[in-house]
mmCIF file of the protein (N, C-alpha, C, O) and its ligand, coordinates in Angstrom:
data_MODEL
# 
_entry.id   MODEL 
# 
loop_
_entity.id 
_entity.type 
_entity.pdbx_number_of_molecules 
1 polymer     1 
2 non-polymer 1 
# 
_entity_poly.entity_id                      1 
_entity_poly.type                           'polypeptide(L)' 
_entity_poly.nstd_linkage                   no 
_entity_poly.nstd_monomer                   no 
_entity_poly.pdbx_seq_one_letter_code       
;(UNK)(UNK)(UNK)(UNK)(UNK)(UNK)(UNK)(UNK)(UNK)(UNK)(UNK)(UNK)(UNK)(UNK)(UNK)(UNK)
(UNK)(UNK)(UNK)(UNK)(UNK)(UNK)(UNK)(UNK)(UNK)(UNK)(UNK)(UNK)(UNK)(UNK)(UNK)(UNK)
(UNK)(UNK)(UNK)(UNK)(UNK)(UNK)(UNK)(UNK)(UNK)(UNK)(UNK)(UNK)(UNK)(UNK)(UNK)(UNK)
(UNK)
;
_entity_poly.pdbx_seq_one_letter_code_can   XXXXXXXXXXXXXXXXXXXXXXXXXXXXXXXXXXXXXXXXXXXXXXXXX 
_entity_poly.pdbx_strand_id                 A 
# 
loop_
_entity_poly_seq.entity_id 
_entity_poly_seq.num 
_entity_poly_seq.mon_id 
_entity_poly_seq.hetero 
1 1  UNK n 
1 2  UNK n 
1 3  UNK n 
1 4  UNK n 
1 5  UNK n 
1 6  UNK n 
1 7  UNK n 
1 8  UNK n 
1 9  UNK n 
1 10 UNK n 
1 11 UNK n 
1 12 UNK n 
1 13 UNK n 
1 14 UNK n 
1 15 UNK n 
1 16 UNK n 
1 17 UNK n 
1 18 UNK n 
1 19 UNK n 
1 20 UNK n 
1 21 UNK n 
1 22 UNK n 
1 23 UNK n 
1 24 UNK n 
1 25 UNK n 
1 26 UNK n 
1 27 UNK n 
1 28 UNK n 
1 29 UNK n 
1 30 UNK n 
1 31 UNK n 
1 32 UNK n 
1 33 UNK n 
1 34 UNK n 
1 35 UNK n 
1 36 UNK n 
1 37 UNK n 
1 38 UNK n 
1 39 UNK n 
1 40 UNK n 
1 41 UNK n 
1 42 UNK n 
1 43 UNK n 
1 44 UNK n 
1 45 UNK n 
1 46 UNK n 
1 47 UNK n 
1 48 UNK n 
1 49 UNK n 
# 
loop_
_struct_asym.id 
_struct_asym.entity_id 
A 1 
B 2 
# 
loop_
_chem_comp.id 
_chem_comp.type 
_chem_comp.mon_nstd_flag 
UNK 'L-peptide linking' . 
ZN  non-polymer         . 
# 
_pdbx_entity_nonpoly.entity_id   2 
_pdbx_entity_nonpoly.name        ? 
_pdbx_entity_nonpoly.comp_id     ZN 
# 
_pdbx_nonpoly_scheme.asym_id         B 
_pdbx_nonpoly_scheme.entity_id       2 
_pdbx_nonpoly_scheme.mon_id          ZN 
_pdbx_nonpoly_scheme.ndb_seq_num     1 
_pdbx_nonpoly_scheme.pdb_seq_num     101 
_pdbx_nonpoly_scheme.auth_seq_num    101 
_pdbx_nonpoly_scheme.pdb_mon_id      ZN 
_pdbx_nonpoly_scheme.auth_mon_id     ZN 
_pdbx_nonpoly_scheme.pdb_strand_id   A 
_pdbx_nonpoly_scheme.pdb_ins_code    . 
# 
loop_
_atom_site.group_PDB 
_atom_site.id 
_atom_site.type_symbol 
_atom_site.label_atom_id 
_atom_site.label_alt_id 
_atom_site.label_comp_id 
_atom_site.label_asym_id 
_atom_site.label_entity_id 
_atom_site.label_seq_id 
_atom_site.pdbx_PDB_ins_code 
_atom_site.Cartn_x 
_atom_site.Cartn_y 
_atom_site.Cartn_z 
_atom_site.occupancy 
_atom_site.B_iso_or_equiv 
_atom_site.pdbx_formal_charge 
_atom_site.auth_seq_id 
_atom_site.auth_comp_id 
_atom_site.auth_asym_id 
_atom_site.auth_atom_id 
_atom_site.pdbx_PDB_model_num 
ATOM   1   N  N  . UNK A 1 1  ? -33.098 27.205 170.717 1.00 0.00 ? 1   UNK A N  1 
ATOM   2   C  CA . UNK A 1 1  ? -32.319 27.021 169.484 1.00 0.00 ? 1   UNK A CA 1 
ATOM   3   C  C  . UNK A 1 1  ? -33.172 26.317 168.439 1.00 0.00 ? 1   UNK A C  1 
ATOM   4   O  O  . UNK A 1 1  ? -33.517 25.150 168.623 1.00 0.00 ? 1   UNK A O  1 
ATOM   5   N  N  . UNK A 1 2  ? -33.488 26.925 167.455 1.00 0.00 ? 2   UNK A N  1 
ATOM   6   C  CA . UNK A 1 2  ? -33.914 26.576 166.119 1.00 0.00 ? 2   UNK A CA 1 
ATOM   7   C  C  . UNK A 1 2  ? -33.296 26.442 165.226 1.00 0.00 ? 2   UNK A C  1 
ATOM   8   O  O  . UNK A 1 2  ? -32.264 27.113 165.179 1.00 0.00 ? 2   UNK A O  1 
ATOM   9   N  N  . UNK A 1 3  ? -33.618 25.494 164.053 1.00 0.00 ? 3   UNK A N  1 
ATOM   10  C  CA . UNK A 1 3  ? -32.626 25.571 163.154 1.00 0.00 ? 3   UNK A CA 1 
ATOM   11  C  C  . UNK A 1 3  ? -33.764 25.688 161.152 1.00 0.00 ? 3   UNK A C  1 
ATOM   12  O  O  . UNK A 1 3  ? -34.613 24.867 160.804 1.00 0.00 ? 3   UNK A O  1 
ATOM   13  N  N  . UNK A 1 4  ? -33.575 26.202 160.809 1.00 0.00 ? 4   UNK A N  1 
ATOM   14  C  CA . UNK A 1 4  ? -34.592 26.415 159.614 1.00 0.00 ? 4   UNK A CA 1 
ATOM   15  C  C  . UNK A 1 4  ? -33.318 26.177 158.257 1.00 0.00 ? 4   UNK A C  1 
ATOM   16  O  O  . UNK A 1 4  ? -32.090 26.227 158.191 1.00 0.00 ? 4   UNK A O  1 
ATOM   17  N  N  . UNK A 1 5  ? -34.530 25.885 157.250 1.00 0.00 ? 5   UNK A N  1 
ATOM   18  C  CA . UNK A 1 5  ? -33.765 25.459 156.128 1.00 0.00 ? 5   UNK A CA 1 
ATOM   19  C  C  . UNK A 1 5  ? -33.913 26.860 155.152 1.00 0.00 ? 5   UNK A C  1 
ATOM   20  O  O  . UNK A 1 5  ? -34.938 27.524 155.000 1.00 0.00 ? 5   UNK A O  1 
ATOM   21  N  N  . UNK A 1 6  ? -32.371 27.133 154.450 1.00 0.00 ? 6   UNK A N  1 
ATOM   22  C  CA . UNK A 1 6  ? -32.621 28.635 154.006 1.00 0.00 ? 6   UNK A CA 1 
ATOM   23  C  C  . UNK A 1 6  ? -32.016 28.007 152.192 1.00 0.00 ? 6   UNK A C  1 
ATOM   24  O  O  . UNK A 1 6  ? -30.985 27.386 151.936 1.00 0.00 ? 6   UNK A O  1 
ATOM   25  N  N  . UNK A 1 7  ? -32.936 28.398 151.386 1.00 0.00 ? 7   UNK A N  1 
ATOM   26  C  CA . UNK A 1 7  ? -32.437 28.704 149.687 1.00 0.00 ? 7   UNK A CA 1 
ATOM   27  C  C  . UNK A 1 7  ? -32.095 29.395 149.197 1.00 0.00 ? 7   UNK A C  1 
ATOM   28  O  O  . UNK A 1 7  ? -32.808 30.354 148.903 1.00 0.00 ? 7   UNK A O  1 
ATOM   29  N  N  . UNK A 1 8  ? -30.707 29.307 148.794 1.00 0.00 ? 8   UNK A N  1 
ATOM   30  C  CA . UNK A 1 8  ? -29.756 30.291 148.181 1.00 0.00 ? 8   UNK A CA 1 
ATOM   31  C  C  . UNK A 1 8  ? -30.168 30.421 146.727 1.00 0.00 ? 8   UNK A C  1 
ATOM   32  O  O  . UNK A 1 8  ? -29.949 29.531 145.906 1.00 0.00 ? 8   UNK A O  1 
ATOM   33  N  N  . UNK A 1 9  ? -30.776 31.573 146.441 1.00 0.00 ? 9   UNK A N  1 
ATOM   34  C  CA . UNK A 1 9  ? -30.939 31.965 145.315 1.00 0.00 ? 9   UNK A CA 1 
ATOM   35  C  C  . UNK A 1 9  ? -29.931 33.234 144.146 1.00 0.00 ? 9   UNK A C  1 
ATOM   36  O  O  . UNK A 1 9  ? -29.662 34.425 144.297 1.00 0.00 ? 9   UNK A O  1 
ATOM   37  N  N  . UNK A 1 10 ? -29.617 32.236 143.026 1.00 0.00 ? 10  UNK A N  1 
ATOM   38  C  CA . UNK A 1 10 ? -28.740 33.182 141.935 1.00 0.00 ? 10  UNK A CA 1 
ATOM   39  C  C  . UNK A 1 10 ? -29.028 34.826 142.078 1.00 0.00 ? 10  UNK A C  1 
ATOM   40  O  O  . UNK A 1 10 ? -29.997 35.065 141.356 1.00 0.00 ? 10  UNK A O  1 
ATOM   41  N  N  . UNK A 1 11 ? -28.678 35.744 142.567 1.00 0.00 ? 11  UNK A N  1 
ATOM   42  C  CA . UNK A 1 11 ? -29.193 37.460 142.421 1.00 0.00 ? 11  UNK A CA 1 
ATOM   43  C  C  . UNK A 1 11 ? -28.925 37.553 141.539 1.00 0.00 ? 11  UNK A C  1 
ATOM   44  O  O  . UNK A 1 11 ? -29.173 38.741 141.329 1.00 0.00 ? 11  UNK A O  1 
ATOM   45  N  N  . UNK A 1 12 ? -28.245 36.880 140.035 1.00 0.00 ? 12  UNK A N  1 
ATOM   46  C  CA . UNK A 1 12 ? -28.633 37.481 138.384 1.00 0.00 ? 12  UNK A CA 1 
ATOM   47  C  C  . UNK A 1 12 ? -29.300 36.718 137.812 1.00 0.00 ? 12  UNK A C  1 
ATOM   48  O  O  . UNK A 1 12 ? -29.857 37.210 136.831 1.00 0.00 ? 12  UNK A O  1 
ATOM   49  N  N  . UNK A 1 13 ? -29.613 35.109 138.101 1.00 0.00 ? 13  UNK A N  1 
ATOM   50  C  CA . UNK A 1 13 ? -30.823 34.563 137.273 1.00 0.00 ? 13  UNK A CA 1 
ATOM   51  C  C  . UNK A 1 13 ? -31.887 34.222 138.189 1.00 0.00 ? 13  UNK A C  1 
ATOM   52  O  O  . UNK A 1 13 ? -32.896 33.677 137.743 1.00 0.00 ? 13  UNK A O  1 
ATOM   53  N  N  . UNK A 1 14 ? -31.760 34.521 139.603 1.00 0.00 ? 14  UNK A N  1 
ATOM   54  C  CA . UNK A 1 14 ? -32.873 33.724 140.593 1.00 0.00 ? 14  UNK A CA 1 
ATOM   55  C  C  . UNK A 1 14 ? -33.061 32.268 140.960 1.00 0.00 ? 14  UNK A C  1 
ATOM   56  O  O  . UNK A 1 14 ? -33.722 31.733 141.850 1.00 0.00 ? 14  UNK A O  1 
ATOM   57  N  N  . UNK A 1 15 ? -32.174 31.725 139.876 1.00 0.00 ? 15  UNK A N  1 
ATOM   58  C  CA . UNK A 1 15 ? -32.802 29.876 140.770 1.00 0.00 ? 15  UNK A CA 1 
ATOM   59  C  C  . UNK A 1 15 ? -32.015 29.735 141.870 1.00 0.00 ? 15  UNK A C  1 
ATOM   60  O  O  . UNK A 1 15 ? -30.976 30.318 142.178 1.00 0.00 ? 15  UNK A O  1 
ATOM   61  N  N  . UNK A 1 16 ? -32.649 28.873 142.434 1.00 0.00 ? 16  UNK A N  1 
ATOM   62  C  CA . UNK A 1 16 ? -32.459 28.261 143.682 1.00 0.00 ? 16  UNK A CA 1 
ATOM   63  C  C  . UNK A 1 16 ? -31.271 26.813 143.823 1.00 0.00 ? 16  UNK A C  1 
ATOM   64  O  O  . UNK A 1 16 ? -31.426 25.594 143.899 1.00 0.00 ? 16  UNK A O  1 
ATOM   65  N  N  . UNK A 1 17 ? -30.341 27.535 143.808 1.00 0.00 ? 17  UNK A N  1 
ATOM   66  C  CA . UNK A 1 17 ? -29.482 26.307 143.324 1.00 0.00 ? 17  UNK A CA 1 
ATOM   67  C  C  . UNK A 1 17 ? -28.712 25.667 144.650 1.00 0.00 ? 17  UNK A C  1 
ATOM   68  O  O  . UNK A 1 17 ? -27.822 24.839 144.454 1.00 0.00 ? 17  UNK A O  1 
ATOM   69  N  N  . UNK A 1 18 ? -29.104 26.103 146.140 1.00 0.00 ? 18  UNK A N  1 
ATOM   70  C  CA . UNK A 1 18 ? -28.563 25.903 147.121 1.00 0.00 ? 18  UNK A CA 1 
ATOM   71  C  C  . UNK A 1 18 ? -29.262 25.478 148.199 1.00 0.00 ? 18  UNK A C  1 
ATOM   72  O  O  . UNK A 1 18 ? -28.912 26.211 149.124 1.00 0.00 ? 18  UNK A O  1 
ATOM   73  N  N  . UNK A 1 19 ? -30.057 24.694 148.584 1.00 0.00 ? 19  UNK A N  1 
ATOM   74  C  CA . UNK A 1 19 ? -30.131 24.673 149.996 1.00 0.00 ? 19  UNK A CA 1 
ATOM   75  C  C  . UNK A 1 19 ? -29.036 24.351 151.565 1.00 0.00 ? 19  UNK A C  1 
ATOM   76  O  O  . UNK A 1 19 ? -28.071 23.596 151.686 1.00 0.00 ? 19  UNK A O  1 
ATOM   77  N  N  . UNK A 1 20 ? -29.586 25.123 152.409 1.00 0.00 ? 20  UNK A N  1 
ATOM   78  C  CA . UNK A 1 20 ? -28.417 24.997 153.773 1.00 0.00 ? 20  UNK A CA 1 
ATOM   79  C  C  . UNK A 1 20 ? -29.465 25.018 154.772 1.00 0.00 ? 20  UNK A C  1 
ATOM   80  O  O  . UNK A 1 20 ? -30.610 25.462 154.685 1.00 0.00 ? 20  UNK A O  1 
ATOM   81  N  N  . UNK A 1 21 ? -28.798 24.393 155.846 1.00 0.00 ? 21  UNK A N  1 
ATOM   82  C  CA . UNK A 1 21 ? -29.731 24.397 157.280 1.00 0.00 ? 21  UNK A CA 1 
ATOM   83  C  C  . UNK A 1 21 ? -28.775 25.767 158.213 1.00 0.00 ? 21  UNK A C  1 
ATOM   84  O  O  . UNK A 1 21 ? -27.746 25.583 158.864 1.00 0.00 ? 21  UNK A O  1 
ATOM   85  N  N  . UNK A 1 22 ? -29.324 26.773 158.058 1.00 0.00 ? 22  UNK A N  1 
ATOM   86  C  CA . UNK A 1 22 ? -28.922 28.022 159.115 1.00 0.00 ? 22  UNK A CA 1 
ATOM   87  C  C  . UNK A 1 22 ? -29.179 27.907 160.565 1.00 0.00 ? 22  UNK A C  1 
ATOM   88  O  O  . UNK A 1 22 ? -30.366 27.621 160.718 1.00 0.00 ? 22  UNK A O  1 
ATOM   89  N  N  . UNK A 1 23 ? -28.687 27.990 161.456 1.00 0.00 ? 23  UNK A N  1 
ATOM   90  C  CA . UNK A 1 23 ? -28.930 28.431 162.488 1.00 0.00 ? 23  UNK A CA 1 
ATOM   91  C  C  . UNK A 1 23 ? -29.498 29.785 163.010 1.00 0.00 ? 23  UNK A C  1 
ATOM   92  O  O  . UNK A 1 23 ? -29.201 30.866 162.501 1.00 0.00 ? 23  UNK A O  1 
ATOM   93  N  N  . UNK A 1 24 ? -30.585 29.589 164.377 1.00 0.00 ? 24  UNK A N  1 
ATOM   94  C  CA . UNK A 1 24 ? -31.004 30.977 164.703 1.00 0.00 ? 24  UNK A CA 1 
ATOM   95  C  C  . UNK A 1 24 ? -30.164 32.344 164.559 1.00 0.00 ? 24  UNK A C  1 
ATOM   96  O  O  . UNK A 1 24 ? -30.446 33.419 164.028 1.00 0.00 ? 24  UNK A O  1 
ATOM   97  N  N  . UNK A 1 25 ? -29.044 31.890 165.227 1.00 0.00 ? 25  UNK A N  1 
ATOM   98  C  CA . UNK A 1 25 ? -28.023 32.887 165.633 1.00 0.00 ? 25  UNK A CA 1 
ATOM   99  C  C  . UNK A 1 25 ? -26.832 32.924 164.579 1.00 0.00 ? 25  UNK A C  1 
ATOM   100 O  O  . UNK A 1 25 ? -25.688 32.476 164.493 1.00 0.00 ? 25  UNK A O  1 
ATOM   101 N  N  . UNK A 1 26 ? -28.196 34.123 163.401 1.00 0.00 ? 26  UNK A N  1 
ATOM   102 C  CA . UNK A 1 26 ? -27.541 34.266 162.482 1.00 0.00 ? 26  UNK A CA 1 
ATOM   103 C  C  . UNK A 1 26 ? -27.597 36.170 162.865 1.00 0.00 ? 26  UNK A C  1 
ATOM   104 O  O  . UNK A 1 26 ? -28.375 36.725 163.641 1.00 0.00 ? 26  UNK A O  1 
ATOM   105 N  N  . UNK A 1 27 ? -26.430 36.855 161.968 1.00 0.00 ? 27  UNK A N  1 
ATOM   106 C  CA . UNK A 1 27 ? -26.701 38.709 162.651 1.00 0.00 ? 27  UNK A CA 1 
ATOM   107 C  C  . UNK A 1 27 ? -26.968 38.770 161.026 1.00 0.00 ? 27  UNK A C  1 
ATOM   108 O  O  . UNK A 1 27 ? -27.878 39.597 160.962 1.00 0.00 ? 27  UNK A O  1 
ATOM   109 N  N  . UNK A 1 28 ? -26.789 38.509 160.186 1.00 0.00 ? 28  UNK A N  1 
ATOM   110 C  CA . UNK A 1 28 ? -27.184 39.546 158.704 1.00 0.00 ? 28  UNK A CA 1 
ATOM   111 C  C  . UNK A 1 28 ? -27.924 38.620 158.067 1.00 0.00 ? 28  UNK A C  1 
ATOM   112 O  O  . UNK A 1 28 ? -28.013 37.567 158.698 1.00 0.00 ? 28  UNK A O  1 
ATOM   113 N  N  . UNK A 1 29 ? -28.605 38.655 156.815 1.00 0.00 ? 29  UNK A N  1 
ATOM   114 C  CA . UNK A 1 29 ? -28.610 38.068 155.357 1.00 0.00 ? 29  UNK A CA 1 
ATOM   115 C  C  . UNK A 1 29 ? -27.709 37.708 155.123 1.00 0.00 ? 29  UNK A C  1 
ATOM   116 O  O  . UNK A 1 29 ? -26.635 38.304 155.208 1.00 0.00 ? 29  UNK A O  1 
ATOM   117 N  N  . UNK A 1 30 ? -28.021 36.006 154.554 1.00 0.00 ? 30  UNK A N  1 
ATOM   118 C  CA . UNK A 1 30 ? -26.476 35.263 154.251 1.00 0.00 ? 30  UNK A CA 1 
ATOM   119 C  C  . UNK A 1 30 ? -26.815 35.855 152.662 1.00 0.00 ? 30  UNK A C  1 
ATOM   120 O  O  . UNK A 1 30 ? -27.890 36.123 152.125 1.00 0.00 ? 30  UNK A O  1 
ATOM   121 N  N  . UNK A 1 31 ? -25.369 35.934 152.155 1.00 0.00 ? 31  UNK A N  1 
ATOM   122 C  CA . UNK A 1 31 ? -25.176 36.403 150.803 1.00 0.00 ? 31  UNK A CA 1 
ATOM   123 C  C  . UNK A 1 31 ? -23.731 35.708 150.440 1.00 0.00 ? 31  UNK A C  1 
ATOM   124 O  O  . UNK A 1 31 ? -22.682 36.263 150.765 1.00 0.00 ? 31  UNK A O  1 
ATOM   125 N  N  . UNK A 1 32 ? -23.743 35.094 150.100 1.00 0.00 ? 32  UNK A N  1 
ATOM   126 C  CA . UNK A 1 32 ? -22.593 33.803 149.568 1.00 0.00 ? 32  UNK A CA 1 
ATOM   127 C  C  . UNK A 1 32 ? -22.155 33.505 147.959 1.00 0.00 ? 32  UNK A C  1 
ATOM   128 O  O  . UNK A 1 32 ? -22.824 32.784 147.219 1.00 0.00 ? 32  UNK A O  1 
ATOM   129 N  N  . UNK A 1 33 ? -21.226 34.017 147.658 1.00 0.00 ? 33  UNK A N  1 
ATOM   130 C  CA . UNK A 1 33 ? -20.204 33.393 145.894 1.00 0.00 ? 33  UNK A CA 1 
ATOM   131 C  C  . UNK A 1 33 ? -20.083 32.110 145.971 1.00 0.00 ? 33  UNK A C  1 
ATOM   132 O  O  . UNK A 1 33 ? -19.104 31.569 146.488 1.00 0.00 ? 33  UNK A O  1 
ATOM   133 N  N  . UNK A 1 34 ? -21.115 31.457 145.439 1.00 0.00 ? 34  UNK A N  1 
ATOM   134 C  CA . UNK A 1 34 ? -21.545 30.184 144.671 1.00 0.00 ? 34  UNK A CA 1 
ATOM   135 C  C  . UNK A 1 34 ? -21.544 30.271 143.099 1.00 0.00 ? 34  UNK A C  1 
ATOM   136 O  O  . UNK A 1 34 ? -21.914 31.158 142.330 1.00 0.00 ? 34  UNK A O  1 
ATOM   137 N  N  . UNK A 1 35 ? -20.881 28.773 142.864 1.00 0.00 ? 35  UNK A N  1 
ATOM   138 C  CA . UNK A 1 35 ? -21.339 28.627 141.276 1.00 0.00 ? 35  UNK A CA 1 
ATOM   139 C  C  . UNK A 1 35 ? -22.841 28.265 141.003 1.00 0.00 ? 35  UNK A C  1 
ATOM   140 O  O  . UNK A 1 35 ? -23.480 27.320 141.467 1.00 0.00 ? 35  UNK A O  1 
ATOM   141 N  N  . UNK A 1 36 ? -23.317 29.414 139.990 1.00 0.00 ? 36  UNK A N  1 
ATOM   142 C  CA . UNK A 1 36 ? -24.308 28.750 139.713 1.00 0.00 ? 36  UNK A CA 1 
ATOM   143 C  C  . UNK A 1 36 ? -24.467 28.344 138.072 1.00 0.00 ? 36  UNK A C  1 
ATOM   144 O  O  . UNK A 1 36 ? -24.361 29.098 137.104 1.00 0.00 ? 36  UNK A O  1 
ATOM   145 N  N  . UNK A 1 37 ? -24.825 26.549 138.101 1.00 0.00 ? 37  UNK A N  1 
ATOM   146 C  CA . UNK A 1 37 ? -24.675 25.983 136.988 1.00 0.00 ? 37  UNK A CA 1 
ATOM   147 C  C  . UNK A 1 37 ? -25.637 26.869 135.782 1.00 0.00 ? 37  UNK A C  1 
ATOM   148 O  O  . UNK A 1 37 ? -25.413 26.527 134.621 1.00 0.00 ? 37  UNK A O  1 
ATOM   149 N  N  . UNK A 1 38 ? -26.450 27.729 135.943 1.00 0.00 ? 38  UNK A N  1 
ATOM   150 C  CA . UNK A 1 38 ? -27.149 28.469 135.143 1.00 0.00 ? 38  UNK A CA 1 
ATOM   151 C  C  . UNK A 1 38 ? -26.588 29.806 134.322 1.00 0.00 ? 38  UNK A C  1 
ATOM   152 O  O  . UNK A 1 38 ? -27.090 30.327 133.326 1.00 0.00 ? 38  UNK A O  1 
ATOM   153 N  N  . UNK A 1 39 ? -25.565 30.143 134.944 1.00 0.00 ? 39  UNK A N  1 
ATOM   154 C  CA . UNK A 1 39 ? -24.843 31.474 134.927 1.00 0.00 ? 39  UNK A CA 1 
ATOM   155 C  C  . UNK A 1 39 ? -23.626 30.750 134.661 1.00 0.00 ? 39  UNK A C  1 
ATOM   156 O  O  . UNK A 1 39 ? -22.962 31.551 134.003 1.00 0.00 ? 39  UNK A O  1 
ATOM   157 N  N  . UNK A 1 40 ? -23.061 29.866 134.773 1.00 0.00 ? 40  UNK A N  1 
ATOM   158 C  CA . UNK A 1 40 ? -21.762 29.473 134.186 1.00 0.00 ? 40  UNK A CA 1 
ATOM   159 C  C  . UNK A 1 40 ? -20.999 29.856 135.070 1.00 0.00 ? 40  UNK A C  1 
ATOM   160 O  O  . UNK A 1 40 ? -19.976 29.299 134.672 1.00 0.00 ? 40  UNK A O  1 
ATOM   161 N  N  . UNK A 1 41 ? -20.683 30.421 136.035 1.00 0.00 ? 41  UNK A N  1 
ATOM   162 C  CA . UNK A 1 41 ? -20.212 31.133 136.883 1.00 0.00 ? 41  UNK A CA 1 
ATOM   163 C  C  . UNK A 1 41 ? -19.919 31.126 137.941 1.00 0.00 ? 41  UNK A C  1 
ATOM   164 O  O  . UNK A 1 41 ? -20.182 30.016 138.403 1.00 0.00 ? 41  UNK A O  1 
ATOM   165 N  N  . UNK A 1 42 ? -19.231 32.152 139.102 1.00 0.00 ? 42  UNK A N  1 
ATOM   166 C  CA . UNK A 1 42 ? -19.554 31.945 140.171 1.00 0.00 ? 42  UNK A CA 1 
ATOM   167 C  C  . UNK A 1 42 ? -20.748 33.541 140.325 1.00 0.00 ? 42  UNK A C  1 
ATOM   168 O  O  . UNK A 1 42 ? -20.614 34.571 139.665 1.00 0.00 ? 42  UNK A O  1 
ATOM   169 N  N  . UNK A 1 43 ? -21.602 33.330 141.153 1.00 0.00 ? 43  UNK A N  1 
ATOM   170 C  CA . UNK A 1 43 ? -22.561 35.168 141.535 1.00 0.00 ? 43  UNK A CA 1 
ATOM   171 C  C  . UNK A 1 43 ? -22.718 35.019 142.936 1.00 0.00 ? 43  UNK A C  1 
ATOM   172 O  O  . UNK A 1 43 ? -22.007 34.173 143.479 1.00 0.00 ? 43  UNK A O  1 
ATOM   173 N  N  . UNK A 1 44 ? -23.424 35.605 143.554 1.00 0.00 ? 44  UNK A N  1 
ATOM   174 C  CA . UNK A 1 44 ? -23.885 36.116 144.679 1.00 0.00 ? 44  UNK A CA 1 
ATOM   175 C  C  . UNK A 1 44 ? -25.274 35.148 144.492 1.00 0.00 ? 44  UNK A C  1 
ATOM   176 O  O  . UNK A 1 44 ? -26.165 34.927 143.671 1.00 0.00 ? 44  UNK A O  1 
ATOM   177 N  N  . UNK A 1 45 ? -24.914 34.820 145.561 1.00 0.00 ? 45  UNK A N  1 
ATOM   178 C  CA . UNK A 1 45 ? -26.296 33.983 145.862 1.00 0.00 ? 45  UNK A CA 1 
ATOM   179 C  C  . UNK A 1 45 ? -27.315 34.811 147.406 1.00 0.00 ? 45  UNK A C  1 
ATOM   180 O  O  . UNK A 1 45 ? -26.745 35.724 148.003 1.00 0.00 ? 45  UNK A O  1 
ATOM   181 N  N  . UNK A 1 46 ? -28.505 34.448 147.798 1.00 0.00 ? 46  UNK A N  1 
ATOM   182 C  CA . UNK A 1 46 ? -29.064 35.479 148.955 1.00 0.00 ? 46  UNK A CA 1 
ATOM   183 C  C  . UNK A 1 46 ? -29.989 34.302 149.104 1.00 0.00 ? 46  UNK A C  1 
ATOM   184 O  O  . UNK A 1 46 ? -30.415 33.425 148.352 1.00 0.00 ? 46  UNK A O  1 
ATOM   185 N  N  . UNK A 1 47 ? -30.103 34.559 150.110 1.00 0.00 ? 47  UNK A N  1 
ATOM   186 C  CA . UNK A 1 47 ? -31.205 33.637 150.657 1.00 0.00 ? 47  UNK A CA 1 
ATOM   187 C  C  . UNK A 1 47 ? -32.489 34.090 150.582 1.00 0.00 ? 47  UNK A C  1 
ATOM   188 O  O  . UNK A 1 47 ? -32.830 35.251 150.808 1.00 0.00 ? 47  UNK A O  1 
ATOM   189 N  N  . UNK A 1 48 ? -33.380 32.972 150.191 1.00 0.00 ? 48  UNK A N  1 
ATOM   190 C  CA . UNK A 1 48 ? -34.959 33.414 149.914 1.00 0.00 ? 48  UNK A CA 1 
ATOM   191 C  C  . UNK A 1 48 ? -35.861 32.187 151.332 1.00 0.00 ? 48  UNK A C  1 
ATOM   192 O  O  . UNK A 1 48 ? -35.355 31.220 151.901 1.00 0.00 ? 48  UNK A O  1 
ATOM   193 N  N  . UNK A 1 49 ? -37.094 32.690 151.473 1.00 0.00 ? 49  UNK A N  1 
ATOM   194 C  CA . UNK A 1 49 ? -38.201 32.186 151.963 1.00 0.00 ? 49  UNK A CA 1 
ATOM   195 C  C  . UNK A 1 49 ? -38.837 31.023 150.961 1.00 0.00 ? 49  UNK A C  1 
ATOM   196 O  O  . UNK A 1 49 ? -39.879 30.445 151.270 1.00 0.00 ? 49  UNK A O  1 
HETATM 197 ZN ZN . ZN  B 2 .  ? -27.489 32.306 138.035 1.00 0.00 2 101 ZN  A ZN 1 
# 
């Protein structure tokens, strides 16, 4: 069991407005409706490297 740190990044402006600690025993790409303070909004956030 590993555990890695994953950054949720805006998919319409790109920043990185999220970090989370994921677990191994993950099955997809996390893709999560977060506000992001850049977008005013809530968007789709995706996790980046
Ligand atoms: Zn944004």
């Amino acid at each position: 069991m590993s555990q890695r740190k994953i950054a949720l990044a805006c998919s319409v402006c790109g920043s990185r407005n999220y970090t989370i600690a994921a677990s191994a025993t993950r099955t997809q790409r996390l893709e999560v409706n977060k506000f992001c303070k850049h977008c005013g909004k809530y968007t789709l956030h995706r996790e980046t490297r």
